[in-house]
C-alpha positions as a Python dict, from the first residue, in 0.01 Angstrom:
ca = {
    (1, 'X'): (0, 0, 0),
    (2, 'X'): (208, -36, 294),
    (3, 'X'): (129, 55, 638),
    (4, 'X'): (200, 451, 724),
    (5, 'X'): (177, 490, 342),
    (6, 'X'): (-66, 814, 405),
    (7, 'X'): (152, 951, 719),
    (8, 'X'): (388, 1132, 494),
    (9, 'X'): (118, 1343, 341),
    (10, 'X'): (9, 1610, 574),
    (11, 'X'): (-380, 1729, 556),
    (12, 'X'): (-294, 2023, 314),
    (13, 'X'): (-121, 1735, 122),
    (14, 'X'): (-434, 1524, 110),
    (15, 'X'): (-710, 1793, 62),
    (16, 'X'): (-413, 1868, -289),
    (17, 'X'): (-465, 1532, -369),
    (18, 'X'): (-796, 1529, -326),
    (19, 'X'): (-856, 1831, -566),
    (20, 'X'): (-656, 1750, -856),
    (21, 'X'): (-854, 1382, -829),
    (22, 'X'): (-1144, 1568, -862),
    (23, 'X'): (-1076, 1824, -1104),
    (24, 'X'): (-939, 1538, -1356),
    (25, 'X'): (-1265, 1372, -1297),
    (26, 'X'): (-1489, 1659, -1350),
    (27, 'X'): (-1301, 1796, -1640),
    (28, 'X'): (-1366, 1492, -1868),
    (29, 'X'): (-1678, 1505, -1938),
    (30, 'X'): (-1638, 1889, -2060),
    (31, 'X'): (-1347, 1825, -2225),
    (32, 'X'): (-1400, 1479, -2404),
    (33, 'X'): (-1715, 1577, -2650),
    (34, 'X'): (-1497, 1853, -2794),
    (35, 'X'): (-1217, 1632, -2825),
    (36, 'X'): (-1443, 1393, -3044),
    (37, 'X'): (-1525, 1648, -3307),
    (38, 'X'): (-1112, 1611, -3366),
    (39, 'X'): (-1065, 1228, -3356),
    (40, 'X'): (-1395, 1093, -3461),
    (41, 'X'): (-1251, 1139, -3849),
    (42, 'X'): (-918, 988, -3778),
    (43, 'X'): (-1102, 678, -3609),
    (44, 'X'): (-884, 803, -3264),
    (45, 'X'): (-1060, 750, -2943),
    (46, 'X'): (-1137, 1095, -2782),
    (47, 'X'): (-997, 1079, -2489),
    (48, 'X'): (-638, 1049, -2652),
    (49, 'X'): (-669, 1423, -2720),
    (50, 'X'): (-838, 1515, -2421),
    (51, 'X'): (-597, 1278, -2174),
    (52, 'X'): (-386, 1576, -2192),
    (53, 'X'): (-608, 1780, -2025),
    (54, 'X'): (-749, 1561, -1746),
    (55, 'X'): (-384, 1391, -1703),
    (56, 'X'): (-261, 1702, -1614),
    (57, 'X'): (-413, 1789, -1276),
    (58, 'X'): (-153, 1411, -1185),
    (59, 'X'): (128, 1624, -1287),
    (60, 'X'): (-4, 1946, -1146),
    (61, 'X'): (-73, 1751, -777),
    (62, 'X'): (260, 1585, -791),
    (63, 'X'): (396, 1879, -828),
    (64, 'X'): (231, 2065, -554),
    (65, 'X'): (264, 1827, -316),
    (66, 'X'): (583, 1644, -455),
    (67, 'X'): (643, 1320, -237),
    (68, 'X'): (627, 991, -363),
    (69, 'X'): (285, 806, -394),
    (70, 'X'): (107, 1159, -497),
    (71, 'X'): (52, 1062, -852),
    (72, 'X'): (-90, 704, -760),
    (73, 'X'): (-281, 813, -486),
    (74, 'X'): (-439, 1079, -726),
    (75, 'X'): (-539, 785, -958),
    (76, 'X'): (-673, 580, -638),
    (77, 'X'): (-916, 853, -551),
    (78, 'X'): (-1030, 913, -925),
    (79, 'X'): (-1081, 558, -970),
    (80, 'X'): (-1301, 550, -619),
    (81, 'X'): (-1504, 880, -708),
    (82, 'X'): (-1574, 685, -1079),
    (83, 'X'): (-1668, 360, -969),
    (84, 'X'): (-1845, 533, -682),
    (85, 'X'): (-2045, 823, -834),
    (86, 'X'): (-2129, 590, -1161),
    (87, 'X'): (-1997, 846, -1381),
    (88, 'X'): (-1818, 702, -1716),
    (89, 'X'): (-1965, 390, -1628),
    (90, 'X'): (-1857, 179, -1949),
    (91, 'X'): (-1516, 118, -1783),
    (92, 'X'): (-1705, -26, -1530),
    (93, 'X'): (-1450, -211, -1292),
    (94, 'X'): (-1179, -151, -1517),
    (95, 'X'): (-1179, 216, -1395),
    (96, 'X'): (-937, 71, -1131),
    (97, 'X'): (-650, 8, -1328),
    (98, 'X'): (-746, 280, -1629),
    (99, 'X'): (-736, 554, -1324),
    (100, 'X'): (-473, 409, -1097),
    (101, 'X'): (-197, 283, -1363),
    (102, 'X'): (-122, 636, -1503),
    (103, 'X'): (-74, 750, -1122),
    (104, 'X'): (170, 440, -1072),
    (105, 'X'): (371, 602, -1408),
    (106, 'X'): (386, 964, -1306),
    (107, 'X'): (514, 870, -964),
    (108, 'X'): (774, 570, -1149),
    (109, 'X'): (912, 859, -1405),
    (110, 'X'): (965, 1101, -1112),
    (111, 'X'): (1141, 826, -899),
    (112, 'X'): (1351, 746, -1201),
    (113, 'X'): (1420, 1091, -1284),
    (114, 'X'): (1504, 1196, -906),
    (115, 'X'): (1348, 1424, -908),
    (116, 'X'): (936, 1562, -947),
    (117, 'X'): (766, 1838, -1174),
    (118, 'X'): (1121, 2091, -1188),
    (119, 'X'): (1150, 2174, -1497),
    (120, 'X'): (960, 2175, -1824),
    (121, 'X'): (1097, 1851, -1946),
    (122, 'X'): (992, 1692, -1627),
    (123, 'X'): (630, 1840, -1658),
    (124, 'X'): (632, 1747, -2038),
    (125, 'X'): (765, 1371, -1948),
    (126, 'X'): (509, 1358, -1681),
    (127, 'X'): (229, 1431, -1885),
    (128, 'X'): (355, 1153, -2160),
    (129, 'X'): (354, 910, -1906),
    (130, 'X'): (30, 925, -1774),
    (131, 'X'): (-141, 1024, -2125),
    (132, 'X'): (14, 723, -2343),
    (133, 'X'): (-44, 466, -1994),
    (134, 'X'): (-414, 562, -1993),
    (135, 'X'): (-411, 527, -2433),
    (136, 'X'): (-227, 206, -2381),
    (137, 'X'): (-481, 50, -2127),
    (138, 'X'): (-786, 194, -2333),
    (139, 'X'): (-709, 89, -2659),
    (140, 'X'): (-631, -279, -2608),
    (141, 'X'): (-910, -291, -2377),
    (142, 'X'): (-1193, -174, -2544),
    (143, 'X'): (-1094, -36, -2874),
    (144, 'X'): (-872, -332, -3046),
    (145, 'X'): (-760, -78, -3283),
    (146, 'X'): (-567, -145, -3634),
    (147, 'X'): (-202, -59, -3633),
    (148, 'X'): (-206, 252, -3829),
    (149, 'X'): (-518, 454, -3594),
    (150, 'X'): (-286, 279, -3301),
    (151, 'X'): (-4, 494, -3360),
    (152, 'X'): (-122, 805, -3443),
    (153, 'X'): (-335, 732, -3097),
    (154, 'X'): (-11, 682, -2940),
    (155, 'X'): (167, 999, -3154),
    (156, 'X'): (-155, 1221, -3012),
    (157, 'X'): (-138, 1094, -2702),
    (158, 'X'): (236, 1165, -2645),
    (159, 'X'): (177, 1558, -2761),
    (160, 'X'): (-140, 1573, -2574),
    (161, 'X'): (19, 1457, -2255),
    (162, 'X'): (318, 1635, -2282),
    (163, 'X'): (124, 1982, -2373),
    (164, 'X'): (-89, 1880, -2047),
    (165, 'X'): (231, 1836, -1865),
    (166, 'X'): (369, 2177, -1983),
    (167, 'X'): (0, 2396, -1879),
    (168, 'X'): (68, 2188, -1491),
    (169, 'X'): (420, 2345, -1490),
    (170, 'X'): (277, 2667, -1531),
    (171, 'X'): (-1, 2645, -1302),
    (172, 'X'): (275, 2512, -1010),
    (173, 'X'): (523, 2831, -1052),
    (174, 'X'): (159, 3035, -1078),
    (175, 'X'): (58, 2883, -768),
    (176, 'X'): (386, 2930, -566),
    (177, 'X'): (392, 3297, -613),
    (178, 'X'): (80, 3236, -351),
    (179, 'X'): (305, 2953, -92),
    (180, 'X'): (82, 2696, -233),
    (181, 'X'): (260, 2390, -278),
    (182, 'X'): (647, 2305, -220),
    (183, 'X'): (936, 2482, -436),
    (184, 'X'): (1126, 2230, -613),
}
């Protein structure tokens, strides 16, 4: 990161961040089991399903906060609490780039886009992006998975995200009836 990356986020900024990191990290653990009843069948990793649920609080702070870096900065701290805390632990160092690189995506697709989480589509394309990055890494890291389970990982994943994406949308226009976070 480059020096004075964190000066453009002001303290309510960071304690945003901070939350959403640690909502998506405390979420998985609920949500994940549940997801497995689902996939476990289809031979589809669990977290493909649940992604969209713990992706979304990427989308949800980016949108709150909406300046560049938010979503990466979001996977920084999730990665840090992980490694730290020892929770999910058969990543093990990999947690770096399976928490960071959906961050890096959310922040690329809003940069791309010009704009952050303003619209449903936006929310929706959000949540994609970090859902199928995390899929992507996880599956041909640890799961090797034939073509056929692949895709329909990558088909969930997409709807997952995206659904995750639309719930964060919500949640921001929710949460700006109360001045929390930035109108877009």
């Amino acid at each position: 990161m480059k020096k004075g990356f964190l000066k453009k986020f002001s303290m309510f900024d960071l304690v945003i961040i901070t939350m959403m990191a640690a909502l998506g990290v405390a979420i998985k653990p609920i949500i994940v089991p549940l997801a497995h009843i689902i996939t476990g069948p289809f031979f589809i990793p669990g977290g493909v399903i649940a992604g969209g649920f713990y992706m979304l609080w990427i989308v949800l702070g980016h949108g709150l906060v909406n300046k560049r870096g938010t979503g990466t900065l979001i996977g920084v701290i999730q990665a840090i609490l992980v490694i730290s805390m020892g929770i999910f632990g058969t990543h093990g160092a990999i947690s770096i780039i399976t928490y960071v690189a959906p961050g890096i995506m959310v922040d690329l697709l809003y940069i791309i886009l010009r704009g952050g989480v303003n619209s449903p589509l936006n929310a929706f394309l959000g949540g994609v992006a970090a859902n199928v990055t995390g899929t992507v890494l996880v599956t041909i890291v640890f799961f090797r998975l034939p073509l056929i389970p692949l895709l329909l990982s990558l088909s969930a994943a997409s709807l997952s995200g995206g659904l995750g994406g639309l719930v964060a949308f919500r949640l921001i226009k929710q949460l700006q009836k109360f001045n929390i976070g930035v109108a877009p």
